[in-house]
LOLOZA-123120 format. One record per residue (C-alpha): residue number from 1; residue in one letter; z, x, y. Coordinates in steps of 0.1 Angstrom, whole numbers, plus 2048, in hexadecimal, padded with zeros to 3 digits. Each point is the difference from the previous one (the first is absolute). Layout:
N
<pt><n>NUM</n><res>A</res><z>Z</z><x>X</x><y>Y</y></pt>
...
end
This chain:
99
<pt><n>1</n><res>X</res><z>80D</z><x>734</x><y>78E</y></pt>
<pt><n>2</n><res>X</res><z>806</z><x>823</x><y>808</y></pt>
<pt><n>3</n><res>X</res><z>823</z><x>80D</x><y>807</y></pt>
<pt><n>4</n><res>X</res><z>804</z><x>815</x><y>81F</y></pt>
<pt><n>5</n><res>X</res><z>822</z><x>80D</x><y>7F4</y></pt>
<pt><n>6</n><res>X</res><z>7F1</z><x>812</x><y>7E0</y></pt>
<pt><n>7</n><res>X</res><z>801</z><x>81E</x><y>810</y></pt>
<pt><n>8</n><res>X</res><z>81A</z><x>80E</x><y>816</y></pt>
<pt><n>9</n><res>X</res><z>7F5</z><x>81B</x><y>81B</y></pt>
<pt><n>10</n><res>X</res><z>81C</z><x>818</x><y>814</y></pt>
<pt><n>11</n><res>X</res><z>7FC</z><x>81B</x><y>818</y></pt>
<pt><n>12</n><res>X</res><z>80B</z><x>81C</x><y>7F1</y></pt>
<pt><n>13</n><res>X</res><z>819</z><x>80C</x><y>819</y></pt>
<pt><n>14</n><res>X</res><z>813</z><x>7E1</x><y>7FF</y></pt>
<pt><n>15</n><res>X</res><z>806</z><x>802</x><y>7D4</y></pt>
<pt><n>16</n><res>X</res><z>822</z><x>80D</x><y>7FD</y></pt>
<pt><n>17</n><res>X</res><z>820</z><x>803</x><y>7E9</y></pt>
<pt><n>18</n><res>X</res><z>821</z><x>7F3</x><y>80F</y></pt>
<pt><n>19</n><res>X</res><z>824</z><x>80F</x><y>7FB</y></pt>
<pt><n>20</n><res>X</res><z>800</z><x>7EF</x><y>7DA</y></pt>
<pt><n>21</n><res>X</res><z>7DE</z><x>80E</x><y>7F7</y></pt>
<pt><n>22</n><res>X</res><z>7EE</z><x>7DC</x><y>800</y></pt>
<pt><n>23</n><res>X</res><z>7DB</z><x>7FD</x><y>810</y></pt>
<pt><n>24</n><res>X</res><z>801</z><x>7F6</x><y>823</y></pt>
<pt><n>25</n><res>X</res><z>7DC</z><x>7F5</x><y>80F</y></pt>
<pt><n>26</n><res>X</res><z>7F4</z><x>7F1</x><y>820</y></pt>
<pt><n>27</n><res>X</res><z>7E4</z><x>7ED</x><y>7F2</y></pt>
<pt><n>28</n><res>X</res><z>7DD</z><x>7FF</x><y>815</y></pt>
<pt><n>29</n><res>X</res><z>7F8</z><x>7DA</x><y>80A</y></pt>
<pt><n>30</n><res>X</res><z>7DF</z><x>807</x><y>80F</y></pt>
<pt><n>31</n><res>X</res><z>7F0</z><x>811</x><y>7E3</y></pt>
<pt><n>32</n><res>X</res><z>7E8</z><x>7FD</x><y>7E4</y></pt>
<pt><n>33</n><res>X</res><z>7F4</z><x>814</x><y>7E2</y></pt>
<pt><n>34</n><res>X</res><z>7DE</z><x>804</x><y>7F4</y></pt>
<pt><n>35</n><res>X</res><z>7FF</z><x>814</x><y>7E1</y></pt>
<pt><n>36</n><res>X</res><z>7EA</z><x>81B</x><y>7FD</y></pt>
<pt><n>37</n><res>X</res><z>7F5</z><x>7F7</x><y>7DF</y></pt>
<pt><n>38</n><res>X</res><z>7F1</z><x>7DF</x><y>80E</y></pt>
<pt><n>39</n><res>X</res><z>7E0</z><x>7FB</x><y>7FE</y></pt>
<pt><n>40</n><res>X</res><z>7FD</z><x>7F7</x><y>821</y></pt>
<pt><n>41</n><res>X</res><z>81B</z><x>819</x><y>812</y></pt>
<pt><n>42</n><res>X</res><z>7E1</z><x>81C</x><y>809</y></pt>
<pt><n>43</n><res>X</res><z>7EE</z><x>7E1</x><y>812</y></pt>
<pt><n>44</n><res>X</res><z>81F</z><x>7F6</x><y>810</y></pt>
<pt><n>45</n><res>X</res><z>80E</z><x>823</x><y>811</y></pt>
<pt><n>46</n><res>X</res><z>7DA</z><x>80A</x><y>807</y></pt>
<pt><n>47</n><res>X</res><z>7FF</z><x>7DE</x><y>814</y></pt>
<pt><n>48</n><res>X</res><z>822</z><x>808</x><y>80D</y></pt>
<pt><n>49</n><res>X</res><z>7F8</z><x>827</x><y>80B</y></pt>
<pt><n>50</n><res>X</res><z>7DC</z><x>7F2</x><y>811</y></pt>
<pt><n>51</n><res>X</res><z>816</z><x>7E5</x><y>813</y></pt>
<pt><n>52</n><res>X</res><z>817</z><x>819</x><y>80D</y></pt>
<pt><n>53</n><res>X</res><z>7E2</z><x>816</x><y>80E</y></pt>
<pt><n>54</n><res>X</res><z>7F2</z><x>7E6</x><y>80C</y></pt>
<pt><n>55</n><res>X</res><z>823</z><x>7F9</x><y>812</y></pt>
<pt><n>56</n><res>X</res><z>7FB</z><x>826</x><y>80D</y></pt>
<pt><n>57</n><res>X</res><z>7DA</z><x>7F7</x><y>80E</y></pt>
<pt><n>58</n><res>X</res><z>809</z><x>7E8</x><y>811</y></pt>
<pt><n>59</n><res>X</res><z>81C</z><x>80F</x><y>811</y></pt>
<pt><n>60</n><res>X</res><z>7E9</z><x>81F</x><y>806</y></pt>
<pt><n>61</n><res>X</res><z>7EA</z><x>7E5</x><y>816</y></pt>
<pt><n>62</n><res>X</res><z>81F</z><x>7F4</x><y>815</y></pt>
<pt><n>63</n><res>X</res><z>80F</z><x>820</x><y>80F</y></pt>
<pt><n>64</n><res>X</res><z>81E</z><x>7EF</x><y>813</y></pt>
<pt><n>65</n><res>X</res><z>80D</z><x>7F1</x><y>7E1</y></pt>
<pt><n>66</n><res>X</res><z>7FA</z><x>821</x><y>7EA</y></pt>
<pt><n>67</n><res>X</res><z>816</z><x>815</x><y>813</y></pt>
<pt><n>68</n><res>X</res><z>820</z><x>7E8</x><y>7F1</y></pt>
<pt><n>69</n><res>X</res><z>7F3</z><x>801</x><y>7E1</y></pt>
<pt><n>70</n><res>X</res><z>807</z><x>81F</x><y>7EA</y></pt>
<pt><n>71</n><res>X</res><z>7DE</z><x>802</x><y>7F1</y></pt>
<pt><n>72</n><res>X</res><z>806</z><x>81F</x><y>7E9</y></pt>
<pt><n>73</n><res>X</res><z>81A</z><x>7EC</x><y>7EF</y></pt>
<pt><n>74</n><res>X</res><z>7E5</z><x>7E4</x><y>7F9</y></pt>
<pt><n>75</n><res>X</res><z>7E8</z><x>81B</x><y>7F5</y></pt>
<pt><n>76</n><res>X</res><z>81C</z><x>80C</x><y>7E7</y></pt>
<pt><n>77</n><res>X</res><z>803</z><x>7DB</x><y>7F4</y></pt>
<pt><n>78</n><res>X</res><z>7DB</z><x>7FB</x><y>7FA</y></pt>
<pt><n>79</n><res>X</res><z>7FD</z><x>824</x><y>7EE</y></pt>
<pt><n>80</n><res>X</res><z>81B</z><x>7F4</x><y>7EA</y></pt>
<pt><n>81</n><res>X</res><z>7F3</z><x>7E1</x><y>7F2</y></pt>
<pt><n>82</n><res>X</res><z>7E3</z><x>811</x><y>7FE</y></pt>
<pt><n>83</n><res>X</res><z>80C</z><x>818</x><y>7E7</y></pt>
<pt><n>84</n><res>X</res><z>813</z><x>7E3</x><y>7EE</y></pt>
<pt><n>85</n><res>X</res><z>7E0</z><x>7F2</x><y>7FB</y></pt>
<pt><n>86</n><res>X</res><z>7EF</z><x>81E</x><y>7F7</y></pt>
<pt><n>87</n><res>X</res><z>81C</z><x>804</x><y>7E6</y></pt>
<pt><n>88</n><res>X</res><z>7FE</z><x>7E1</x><y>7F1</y></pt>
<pt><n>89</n><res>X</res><z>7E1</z><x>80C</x><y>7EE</y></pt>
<pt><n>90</n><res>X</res><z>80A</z><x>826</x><y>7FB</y></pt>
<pt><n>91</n><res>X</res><z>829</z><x>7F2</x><y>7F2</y></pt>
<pt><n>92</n><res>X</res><z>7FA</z><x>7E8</x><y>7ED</y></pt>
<pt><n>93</n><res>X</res><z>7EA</z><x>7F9</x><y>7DF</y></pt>
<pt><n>94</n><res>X</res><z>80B</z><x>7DD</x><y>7F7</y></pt>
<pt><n>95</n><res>X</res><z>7F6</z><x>7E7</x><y>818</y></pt>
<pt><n>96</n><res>X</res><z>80B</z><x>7DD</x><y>800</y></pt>
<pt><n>97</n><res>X</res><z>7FE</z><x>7E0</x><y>80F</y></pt>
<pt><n>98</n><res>X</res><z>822</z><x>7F4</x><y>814</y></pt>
<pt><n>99</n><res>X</res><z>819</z><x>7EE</x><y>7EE</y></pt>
end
């Protein structure tokens, strides 16, 4: 059985130290961690990049949804996971299955 609280994923902004110097963290429900030395993670974010273009082409095709829809940002996304995926190969030299 796998164990979805082997990992724990925070934002960033929300990791902090309180007034006695102990680790406060909001900790991210809604997330998930794929490991770029997975032998599956390039497969994975390429899939996820294409999805989110395909997200934009769509939207491209219906103009009076578009316009609420910042499509830059989902351009930003899908050139992100891109270059995660892109990485994955370039980063890292031991590839593994997921444990």
């Amino acid at each position: 059985m796998l164990d979805p609280n082997k990992y724990l994923v925070l934002k960033r902004k929300d990791l902090s130290l309180n007034a006695l110097g102990e680790l406060e963290r909001i900790e991210v429900e809604d997330a998930i961690v794929i490991r770029k030395q997975d032998i599956f993670a390039e497969a994975g974010l390429h899939a996820y990049a294409a999805n989110v273009l395909t997200g934009i082409e769509i939207l491209s095709l219906l103009p009076q949804i578009a316009g609420m829809v910042d499509i830059e940002h989902l351009q930003d996304i899908a050139d992100y996971f891109h270059e995660q995926a892109v990485s994955c190969k370039r980063d890292t030299f031991f590839r593994k299955l997921p444990d």
